[in-house]
C-alpha positions in Angstrom: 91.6 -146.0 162.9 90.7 -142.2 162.1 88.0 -141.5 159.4 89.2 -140.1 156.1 88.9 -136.0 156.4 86.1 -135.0 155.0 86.9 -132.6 151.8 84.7 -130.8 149.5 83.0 -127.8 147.8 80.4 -126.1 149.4 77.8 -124.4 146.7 76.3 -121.0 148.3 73.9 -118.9 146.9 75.9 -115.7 146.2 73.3 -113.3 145.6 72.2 -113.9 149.2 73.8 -111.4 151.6 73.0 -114.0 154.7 74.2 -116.8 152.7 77.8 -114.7 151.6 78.1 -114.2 155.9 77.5 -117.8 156.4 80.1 -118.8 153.8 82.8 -116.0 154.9 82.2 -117.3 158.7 83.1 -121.2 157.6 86.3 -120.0 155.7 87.6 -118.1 158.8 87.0 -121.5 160.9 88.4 -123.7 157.7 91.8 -124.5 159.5 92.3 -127.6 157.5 92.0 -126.3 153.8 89.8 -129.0 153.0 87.0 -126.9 152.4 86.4 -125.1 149.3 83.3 -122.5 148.2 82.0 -121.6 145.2 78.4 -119.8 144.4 75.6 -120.9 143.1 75.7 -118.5 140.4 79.2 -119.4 138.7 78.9 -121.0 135.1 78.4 -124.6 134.8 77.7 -125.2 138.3 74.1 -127.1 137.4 76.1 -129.3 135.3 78.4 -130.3 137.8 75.8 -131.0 140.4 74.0 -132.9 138.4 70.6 -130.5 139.8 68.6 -128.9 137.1 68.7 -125.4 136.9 65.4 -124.7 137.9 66.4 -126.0 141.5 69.6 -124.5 141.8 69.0 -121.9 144.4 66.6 -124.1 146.1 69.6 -124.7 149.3 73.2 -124.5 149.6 74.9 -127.6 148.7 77.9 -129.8 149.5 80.0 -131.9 146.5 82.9 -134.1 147.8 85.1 -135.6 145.6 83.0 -139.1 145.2 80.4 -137.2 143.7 77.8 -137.3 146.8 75.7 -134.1 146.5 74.1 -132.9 149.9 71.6 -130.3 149.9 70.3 -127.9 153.1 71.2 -128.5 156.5 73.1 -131.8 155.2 75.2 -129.4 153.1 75.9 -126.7 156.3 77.4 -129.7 158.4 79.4 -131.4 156.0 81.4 -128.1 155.3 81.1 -127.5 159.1 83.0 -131.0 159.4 85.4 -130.0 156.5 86.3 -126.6 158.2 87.0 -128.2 161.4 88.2 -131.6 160.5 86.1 -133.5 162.9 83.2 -135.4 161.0 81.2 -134.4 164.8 79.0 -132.2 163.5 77.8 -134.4 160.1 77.6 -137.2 162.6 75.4 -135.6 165.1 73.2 -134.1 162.2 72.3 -137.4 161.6 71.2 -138.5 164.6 67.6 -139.1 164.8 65.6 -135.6 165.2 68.6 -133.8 165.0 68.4 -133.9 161.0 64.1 -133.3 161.2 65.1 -130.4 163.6 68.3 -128.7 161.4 66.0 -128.8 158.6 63.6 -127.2 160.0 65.6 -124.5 161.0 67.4 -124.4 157.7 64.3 -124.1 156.1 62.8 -121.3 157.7 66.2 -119.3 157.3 66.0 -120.1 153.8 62.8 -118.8 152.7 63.6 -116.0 154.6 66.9 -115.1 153.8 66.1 -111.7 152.1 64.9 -110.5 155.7 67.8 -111.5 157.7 71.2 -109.4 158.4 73.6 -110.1 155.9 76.7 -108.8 154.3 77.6 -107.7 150.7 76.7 -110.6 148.6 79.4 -112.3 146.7 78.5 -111.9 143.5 78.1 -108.5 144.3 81.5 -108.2 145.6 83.2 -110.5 142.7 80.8 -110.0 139.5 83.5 -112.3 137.4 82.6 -115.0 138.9 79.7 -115.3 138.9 
């Protein structure tokens, strides 16, 4: 029996030119349409992730449609998943070390995201939405 697909909204901080590439590179591997994006930045966002707004921008984040709110690395495979319609890449995040390693990594990309090659940030590109 196959596991359900996943399907979901991945939340990206759009101000971030590293973050936009990240997000534009997912939506030219999303061959199932299950995926869906939206920034950070877009009105009533906080609300719907149930994360204050003081944290908002903290990490990208993942919303599926039974609510479950991933944050980080977490968030990066379960759109990863969605994209490609194989649950292989959430799976093996979870495998132990693999999650304390992704982390890691997602972490340090994070806090330096302003140094890193990017593209045009979203919002930059589509103010009205954001």
């Amino acid at each position: 029996m196959n596991a359900p697909a996943m399907i979901g909204t991945l939340f990206f901080d759009g101000d971030c030119g590293i973050c936009t590439r990240a997000r534009n590179f997912l939506l030219r591997l999303n061959r199932t349409g299950n995926l869906q994006t939206k920034p950070l930045q877009a009105r009533g966002v906080a609300e719907q992730l149930g994360i204050p707004p003081s944290r908002l921008l903290e990490s990208a984040r993942w919303l599926d449609p039974s609510g479950a709110v991933y944050s980080g690395a977490e968030a990066a495979n379960a759109a990863l998943s969605a994209a490609l319609g194989i649950r292989v890449p959430l799976i093996v995040y979870r495998f132990p070390g693999v999650r304390w390693i992704e982390d890691a990594i997602y972490h340090w990309v994070a806090t330096h995201r302003d140094r890193l090659p990017g593209t045009t940030p979203y919002c930059q590109a589509h103010p009205d939405e954001c």
